[in-house]
N, C-alpha and C positions, 0 to 999 in steps of 0.2 A: 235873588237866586240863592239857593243854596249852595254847602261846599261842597255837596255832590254832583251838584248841576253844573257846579263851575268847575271841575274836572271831566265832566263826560261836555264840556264845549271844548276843550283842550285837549280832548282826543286821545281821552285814555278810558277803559273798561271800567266798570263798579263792580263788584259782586256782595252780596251780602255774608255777615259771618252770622254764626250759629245765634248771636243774641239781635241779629234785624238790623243793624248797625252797616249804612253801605260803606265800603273802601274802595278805592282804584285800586287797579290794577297798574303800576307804572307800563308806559306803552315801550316795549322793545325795540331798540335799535341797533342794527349792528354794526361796532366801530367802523366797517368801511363805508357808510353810508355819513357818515358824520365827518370821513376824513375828507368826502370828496364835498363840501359843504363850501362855500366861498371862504370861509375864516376856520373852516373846523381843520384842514391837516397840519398836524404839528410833528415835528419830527419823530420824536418820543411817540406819540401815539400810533404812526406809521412802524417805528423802529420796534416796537414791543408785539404790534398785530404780528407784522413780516413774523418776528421770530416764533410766533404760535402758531403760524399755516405752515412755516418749512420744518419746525419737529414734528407736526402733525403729518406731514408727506414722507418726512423720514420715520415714522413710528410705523403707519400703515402702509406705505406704499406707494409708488405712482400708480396716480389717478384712482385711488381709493378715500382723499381726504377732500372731504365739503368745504374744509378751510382753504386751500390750497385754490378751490377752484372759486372761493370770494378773493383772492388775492389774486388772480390771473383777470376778474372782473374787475378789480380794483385799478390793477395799470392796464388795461385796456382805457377806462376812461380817462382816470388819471391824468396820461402822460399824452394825452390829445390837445390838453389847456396848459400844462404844467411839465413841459417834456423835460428830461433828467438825465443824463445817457449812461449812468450808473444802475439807477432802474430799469430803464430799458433793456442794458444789456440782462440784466439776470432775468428779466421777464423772457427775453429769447432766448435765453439759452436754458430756463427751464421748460420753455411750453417746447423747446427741440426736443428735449431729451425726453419728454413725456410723449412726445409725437411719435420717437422711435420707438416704444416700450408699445404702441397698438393705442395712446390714450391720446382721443385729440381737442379736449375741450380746451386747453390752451393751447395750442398753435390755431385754433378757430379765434379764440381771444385775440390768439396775434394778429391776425389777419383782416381782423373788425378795425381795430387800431390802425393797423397801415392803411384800409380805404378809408375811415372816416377821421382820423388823425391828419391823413396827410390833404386830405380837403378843408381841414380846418385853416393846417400850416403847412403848406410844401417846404418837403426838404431832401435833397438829392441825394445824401447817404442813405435816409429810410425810404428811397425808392429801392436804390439797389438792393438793399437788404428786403424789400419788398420783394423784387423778381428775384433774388437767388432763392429765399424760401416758396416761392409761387412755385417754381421751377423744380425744387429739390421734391415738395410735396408732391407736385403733380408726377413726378419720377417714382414716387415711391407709391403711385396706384391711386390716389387722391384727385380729386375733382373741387374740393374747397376752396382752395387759396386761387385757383386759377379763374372759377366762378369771382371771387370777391375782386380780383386783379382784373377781369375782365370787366365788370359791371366799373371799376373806379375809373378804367380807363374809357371808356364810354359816355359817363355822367361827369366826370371832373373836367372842368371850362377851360384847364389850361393842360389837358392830357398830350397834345401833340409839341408841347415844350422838349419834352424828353424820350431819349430813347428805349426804348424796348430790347432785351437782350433776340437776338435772333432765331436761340431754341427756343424762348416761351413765344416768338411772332409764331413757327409752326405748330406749335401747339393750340395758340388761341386759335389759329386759322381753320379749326374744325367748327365752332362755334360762330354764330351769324348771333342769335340773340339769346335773352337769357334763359328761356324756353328749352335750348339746349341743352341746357345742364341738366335739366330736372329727366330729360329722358334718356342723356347719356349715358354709357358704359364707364364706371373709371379705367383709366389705361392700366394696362400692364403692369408691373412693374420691372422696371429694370438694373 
């Protein structure tokens, strides 16, 4: 095989240049895809990303920056294998504040993380913080986190371990199945 041949099996692009001569193309990957790799997160590479999606948030804006929302993709998976509570906490307390601002692709992050993180690993604090943002979201005219909180408690084998805060029992008690959601009104806000 050639060395052209032997780079387009390794999954990278050729293209020709002006005198016939193929080259690859290296194939693109982007640092969060590398970090969530079984050996690729290194703190440093974590620590240098992080600081380029939150200038990137503080430069344009909430929920204006591409980086910000691979970094809110980033500890959603992340921290479901590899949980941190220093992470964690800035993961929630920026997809809150991007929640309040009208932006909701991280608190949707967050809320992916709490049903499929906490069926990986239960853990009792990130229930609670589970329902009080179900709770808050769904308060504030949203139907997401209550869909996601409802489907986990439905599908997760050990759902009746724990309790349910009493407002989000009234609230899910509109909802029978997950069909609901999709024709529901979001409430109010209040």
């Amino acid at each position: 095989m050639s060395d052209a041949t032997n780079e387009l099996v390794a999954g990278e692009s050729s293209y020709s240049s002006s005198y016939g001569t193929p080259r690859s193309i290296p194939k693109f990957q982007h640092p969060s895809h590398e970090m969530l790799k079984d050996s690729g997160f290194t703190k440093l590479a974590y620590s240098k990303f992080r600081v380029k999606c939150l200038k990137e948030r503080q430069k344009l804006g909430i929920g204006q920056s591409q980086e910000m929302n691979t970094l809110f993709r980033f500890w959603s998976f992340f921290l479901r294998s590899h949980f941190n509570r220093n992470m964690y906490e800035e993961f929630k307390q920026y997809a809150v504040e991007d929640s309040k601002a009208s932006y909701r692709y991280g608190i949707e992050c967050l809320f992916r993380f709490y049903s499929y993180g906490l069926e990986k690993k239960f853990r009792s604090d990130l229930m609670q913080d589970f329902q009080k943002e179900t709770l808050q979201d769904y308060n504030s005219g949203n139907l997401y986190g209550l869909e996601k909180y409802w489907a986990f408690r439905k599908y997760y084998k050990g759902s009746r371990k724990y309790h349910t805060m009493p407002e989000l029992e009234v609230a899910l008690s509109k909802y029978k199945a997950l069909e609901d959601f999709r024709t529901a009104v979001a409430p109010q806000q209040e």
